[in-house]
N, C-alpha and C positions, 0 to 999 in steps of 0.2 A: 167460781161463784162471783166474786166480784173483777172480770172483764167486762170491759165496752161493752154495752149491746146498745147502738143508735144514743149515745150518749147516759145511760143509764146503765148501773151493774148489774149482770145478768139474775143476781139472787133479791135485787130490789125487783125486776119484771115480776118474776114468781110469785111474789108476795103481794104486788098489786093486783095479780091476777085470780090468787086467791081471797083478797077480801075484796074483790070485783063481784064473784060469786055467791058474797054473802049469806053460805050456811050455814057460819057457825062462828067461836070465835077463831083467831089464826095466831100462831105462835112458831115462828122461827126456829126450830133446833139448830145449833151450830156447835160447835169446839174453837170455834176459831174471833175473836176477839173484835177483829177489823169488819166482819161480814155483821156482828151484833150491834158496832157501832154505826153500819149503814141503815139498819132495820130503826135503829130506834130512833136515827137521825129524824127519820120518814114519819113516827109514831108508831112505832110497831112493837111488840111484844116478844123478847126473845127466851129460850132455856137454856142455859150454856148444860151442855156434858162433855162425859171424858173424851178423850182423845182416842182412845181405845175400841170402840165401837166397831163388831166386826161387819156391820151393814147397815143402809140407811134406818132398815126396819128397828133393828136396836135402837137407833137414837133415839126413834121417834117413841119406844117405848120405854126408854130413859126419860125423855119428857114430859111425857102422859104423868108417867108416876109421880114427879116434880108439880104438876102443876094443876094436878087434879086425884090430889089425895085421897078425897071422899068421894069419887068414883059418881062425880055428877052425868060425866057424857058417858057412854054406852056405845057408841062410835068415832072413829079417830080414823081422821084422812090423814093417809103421807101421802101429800105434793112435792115430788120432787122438785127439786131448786135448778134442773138442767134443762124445765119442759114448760116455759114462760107462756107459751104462745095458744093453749089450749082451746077449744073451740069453746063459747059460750053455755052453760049446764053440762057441761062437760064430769065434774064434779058428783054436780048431782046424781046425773046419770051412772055413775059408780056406788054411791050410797042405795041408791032403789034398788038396788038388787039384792041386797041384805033384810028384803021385804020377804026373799022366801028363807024359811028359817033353816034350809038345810046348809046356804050357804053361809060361808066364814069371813070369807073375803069377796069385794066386788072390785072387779078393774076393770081397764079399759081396752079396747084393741077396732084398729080398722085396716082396710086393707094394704096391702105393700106393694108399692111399685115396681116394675122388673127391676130399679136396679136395688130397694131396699130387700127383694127376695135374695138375692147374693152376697147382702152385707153383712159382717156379723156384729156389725156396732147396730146394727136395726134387728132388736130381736123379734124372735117368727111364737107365737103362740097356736098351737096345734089344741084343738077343741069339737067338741058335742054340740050341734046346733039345736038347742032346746025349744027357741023361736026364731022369724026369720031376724030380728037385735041380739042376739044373744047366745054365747056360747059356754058351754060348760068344760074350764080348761082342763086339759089330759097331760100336757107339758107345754115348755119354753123351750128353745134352740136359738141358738146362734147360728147355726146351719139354716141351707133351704129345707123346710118341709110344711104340711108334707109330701111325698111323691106323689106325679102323677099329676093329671086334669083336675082344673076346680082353683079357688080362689088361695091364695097364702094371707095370711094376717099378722100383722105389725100389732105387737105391744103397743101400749102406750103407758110408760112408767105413772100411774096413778092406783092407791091403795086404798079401798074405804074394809075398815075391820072392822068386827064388833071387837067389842072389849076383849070378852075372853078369849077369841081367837089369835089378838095379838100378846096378848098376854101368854097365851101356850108357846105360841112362834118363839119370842125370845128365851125362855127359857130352854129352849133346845140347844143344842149343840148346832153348828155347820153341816150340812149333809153331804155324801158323796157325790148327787149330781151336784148340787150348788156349788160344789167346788171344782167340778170339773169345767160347767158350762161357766161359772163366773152371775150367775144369777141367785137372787135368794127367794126367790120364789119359790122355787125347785124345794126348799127346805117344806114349806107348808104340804106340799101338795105331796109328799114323802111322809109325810106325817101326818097323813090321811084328810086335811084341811079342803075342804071345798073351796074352789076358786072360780068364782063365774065372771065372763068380760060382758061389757055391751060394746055392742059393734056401733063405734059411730061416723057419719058421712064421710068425713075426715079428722085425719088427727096431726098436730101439729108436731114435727121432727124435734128430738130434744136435741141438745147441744152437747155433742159427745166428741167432734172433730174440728179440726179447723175450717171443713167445706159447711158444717153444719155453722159456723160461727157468722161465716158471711151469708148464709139463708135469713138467719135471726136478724142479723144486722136490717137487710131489705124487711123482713116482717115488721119489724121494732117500726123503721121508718113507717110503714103502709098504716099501720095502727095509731103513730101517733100524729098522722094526721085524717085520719080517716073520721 
């Protein structure tokens, strides 16, 4: 979180990219001391928690509780801190979709390029096309799928939950796919949690390797002079 990206730390991008968006307020979850003194250098709002956390979704529901005791929001985005680069309403476009009540969670997914269909640091979201934006997910893989003729789609690490659905999430245990595939996803969607994506035009590569680090680096550049 705090590496180079085009001269700024990768978890200050994030941050500016979520209060670019401005839907709401934004607050930092971290455990980590140096990443909270970058946020507040910037003015930014942060929630320290434990160290312990067994996924990003725990943090984010360790800091909800912390910083919204009397239960004012009713929705809670996790923005990863790895996925700076997001298209514009990007955001949004995950929250709209907790407009139909069946769903729990909204996220994001667009298509994958042959070589992110063979990666498994680019995961593949397998889904129900409900409309031609939108799909109702079925699973996550690190694997290609699914088989066969027709489009593969790429995740895009973005979470919009209602309250009580995150609220359920963590209090669960790890689930047996989520520990297999290394996704925690898997845990909701095991626990009968509706998960719906909007498919958008494109989606910006999060920062998971070092070939992703020099994509960000050239993005970083494009953007800040653009």
């Amino acid at each position: 979180m705090l590496i180079d990206i085009g001269g700024k730390p990768l978890i200050l991008r994030a941050w500016e990219t979520a209060i670019g968006e401005a839907i709401g307020p934004v607050v930092v979850a971290t455990d980590c001391g140096e990443i909270a003194s970058v946020i507040q250098a910037a003015g930014g709002a942060i929630a320290m928690t434990r160290q312990d956390c067994n996924c990003g979704t725990a943090r984010v529901g360790e800091a909800i509780a912390k910083i919204d005791p009397d239960r004012r929001h009713n929705i809670v985005v996790n923005m990863q801190g790895d996925n700076p680069f997001l298209p514009v309403g990007a955001l949004a476009s995950a929250i709209n979709l907790l407009e139909t009540p069946e769903t729990g969670i909204g996220t994001l997914a667009c298509l994958a390029s042959a070589e992110e269909s063979d990666d498994p640091n680019a995961v593949k979201i397998i889904g129900a096309e409900t409309d031609a934006r939108r799909l109702r997910a079925l699973y996550f893989t690190r694997a290609r799928a699914p088989w066969g003729d027709g489009p593969i789609y790429k995740h895009v690490g973005v979470y919009a939950f209602r309250r009580s659905a995150l609220e359920q999430f963590v209090a669960l245990p790890p689930s047996p796919l989520e520990k297999r595939e290394r996704l925690e996803q898997l845990r909701a969607l095991e626990a009968g949690i509706r998960i719906d994506a909007a498919v958008l035009d494109n989606g910006a590569s999060s920062v998971d390797t070092w070939r992703d680090l020099a994509m960000a680096s050239l993005a970083a550049i494009a953007q800040d002079h653009s």
